[in-house]
C-alpha positions as CSV (number, residue, x, y, z in Angstrom):
1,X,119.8,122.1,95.4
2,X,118.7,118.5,94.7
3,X,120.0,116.4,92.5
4,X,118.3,115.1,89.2
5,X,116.7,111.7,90.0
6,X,119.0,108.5,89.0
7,X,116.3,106.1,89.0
8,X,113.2,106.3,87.4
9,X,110.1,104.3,88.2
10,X,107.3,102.5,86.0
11,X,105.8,105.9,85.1
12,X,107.8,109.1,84.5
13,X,104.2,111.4,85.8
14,X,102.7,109.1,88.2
15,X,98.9,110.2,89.0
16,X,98.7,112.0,92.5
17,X,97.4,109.0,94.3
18,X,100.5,107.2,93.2
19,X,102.7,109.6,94.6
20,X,101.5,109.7,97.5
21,X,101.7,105.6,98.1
22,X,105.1,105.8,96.5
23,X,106.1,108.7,99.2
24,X,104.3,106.5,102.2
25,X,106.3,103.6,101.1
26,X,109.6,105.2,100.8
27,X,108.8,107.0,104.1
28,X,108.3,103.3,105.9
29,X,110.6,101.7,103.8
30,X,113.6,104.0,105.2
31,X,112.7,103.5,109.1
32,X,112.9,99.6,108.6
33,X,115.8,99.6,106.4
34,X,117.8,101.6,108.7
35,X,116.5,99.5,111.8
36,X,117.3,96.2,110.5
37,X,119.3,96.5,107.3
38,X,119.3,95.6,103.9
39,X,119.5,91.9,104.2
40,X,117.6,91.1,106.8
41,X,114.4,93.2,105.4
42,X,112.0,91.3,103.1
43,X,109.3,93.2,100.3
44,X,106.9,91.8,102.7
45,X,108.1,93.6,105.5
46,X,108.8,96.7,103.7
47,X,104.3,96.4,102.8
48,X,103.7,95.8,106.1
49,X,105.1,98.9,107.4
50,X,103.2,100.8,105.0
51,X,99.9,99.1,105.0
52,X,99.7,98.5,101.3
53,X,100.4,95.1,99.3
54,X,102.7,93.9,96.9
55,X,100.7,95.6,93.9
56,X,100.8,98.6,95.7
57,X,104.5,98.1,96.0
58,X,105.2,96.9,92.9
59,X,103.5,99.8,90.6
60,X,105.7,101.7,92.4
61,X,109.0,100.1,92.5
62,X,110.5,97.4,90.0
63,X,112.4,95.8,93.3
64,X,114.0,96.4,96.7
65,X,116.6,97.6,95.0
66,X,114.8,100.1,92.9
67,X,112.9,101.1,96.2
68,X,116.9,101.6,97.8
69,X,118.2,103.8,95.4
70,X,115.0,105.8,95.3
71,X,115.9,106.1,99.2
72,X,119.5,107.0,98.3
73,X,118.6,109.5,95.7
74,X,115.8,111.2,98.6
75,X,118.8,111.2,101.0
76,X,121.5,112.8,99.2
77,X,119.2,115.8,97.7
78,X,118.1,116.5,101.5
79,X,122.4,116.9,102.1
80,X,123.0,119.0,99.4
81,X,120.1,121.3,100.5
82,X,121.3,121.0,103.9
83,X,124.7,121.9,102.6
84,X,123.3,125.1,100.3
85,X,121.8,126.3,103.6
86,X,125.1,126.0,104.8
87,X,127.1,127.6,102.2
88,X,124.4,130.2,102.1
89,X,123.3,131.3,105.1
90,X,123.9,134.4,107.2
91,X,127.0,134.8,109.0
92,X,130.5,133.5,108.0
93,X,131.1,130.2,107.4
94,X,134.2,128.6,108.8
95,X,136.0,126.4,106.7
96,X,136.0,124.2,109.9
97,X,131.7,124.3,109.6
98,X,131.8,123.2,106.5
99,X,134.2,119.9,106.6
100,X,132.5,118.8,109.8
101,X,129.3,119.4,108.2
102,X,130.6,117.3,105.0
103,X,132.0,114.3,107.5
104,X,130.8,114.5,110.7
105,X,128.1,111.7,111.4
106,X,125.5,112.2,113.5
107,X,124.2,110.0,115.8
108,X,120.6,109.2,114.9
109,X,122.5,108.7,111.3
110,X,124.7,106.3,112.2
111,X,122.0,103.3,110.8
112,X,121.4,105.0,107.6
113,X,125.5,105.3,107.4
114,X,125.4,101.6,108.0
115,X,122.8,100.7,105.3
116,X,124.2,102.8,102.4
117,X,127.3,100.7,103.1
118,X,125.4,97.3,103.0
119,X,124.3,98.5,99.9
120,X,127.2,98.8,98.8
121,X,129.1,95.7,99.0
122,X,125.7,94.2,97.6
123,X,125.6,96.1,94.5
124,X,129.8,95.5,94.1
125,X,128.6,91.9,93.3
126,X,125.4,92.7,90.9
127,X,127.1,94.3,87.6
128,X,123.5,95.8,86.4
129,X,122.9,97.1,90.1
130,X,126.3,98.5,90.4
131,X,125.6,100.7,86.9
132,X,122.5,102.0,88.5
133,X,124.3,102.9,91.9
134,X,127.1,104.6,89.6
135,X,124.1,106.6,87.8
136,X,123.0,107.9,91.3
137,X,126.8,108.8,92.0
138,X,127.0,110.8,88.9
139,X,123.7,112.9,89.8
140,X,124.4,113.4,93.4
141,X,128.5,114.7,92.0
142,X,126.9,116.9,89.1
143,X,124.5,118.4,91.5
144,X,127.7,119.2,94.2
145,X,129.3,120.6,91.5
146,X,126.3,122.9,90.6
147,X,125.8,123.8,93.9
148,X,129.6,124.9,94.5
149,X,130.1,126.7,91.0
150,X,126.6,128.6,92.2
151,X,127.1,129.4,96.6
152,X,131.3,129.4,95.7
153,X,132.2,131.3,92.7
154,X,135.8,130.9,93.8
155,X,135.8,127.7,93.0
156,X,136.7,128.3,89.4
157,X,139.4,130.3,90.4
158,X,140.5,127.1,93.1
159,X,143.2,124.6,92.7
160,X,141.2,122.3,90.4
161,X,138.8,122.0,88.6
162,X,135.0,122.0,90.2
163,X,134.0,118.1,89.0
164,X,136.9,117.2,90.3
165,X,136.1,118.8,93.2
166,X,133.1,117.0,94.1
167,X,134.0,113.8,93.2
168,X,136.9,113.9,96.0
169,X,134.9,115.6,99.0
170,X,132.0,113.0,98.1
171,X,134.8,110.2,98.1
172,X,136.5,112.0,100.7
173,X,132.9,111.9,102.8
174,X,131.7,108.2,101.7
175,X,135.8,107.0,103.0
176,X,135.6,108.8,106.8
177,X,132.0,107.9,106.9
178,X,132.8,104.4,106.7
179,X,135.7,105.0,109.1
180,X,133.5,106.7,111.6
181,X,130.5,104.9,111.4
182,X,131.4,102.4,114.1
183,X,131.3,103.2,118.4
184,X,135.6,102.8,118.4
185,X,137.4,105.0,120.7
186,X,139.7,105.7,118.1
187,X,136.4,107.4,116.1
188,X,136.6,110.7,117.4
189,X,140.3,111.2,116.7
190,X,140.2,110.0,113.0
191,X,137.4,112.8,112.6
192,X,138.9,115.2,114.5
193,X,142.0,115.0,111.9
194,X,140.1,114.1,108.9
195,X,138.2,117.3,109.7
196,X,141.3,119.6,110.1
197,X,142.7,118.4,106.8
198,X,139.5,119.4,104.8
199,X,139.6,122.5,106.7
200,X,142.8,124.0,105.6
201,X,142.2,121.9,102.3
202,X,138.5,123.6,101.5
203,X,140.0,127.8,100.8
204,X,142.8,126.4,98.1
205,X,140.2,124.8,96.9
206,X,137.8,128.3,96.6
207,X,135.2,126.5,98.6
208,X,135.7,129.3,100.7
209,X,138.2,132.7,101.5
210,X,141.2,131.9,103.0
211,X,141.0,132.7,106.7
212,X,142.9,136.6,107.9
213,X,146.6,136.0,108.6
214,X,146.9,137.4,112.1
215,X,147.6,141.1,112.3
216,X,151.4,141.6,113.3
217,X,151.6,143.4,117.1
218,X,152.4,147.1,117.1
């Protein structure tokens, strides 16, 4: 399930062509962003690494910025589907799956982890840029709450109600990814706990069915 898009660019039903540059771009932009960071990576460097020049870039994206949240938007749709499949597919799900699914960060991530939170702290300071990062938020949260009312129908029937829901595990997620996100040796114990909370948190939730009390020994 992917979200609804947060940003829009110059045109609403770009030609094909344009697609296709805007995908390249976004595709480059994303493997120089998370190798060097926010800060540290120019417009020029971001046409470089796709071959095309600033018109090119600039038909397709209003700024960096624009370009970023497009990225952010990309990223969070590809977690929700990766989630669906999770929620979906055959077999039992453990509530254990699922939390370290939501928090767990995965090595080769670790960059991208880095440069959402870079983004971050530069959008805090930018009042028009942090409305546009809190449109994003509110897509990726209405699509989690889609998702869970559609692959969890317990969740109605769960402790509170399914917005609210989704706004905590995606606050729940963005806090122990920022935790996590660093090489500490304290890392693997604040995910190993943060993980067994959600887990016995997720079935009063009606994420999923609470797990079979143990059969008493004849």
């Amino acid at each position: 399930m992917s979200p609804p898009d947060a940003v829009s660019g110059p045109e609403t039903r770009p030609p094909r062509r344009r697609v296709h540059t805007r995908a390249r771009l976004l595709d480059s932009a994303e493997r120089v962003l998370v190798e060097r960071g926010y800060t540290q990576t120019t417009i020029e460097d971001l046409c470089a690494a796709a071959g095309y020049t600033r018109g090119a870039f600039y038909s397709n994206f209003r700024s960096k910025d624009d370009l970023v949240l497009a990225l952010f938007d990309r990223h969070s749709a590809d977690r929700l589907d990766q989630l669906e499949r999770l929620l979906v597919g055959p077999g039992t799900t453990s509530a254990e799956g699922v939390a370290r699914a939501l928090l767990e960060v995965d090595p080769l991530e670790r960059n991208w982890i880095l440069l959402f939170l870079e983004f971050r702290i530069h959008a805090a300071r930018d009042a028009r840029l942090a409305a546009q990062l809190d449109k994003h938020d509110r897509a990726v949260r209405e699509a989690l709450a889609e998702l869970l009312q559609r692959c969890c129908p317990a969740v109605a029937r769960g402790a509170a109600p399914v917005g609210g829901v989704a706004a905590t595990l995606l606050a729940v997620r963005e806090g122990i990814l920022a935790r996590t996100a660093g090489e500490g040796p304290g890392v693997p114990e604040a995910l190993d706990a943060a993980v067994a909370t959600l887990s016995a948190i997720l079935p009063a939730l009606g994420i999923l069915p609470a797990p079979a009390a143990p059969q008493p020994e004849s």
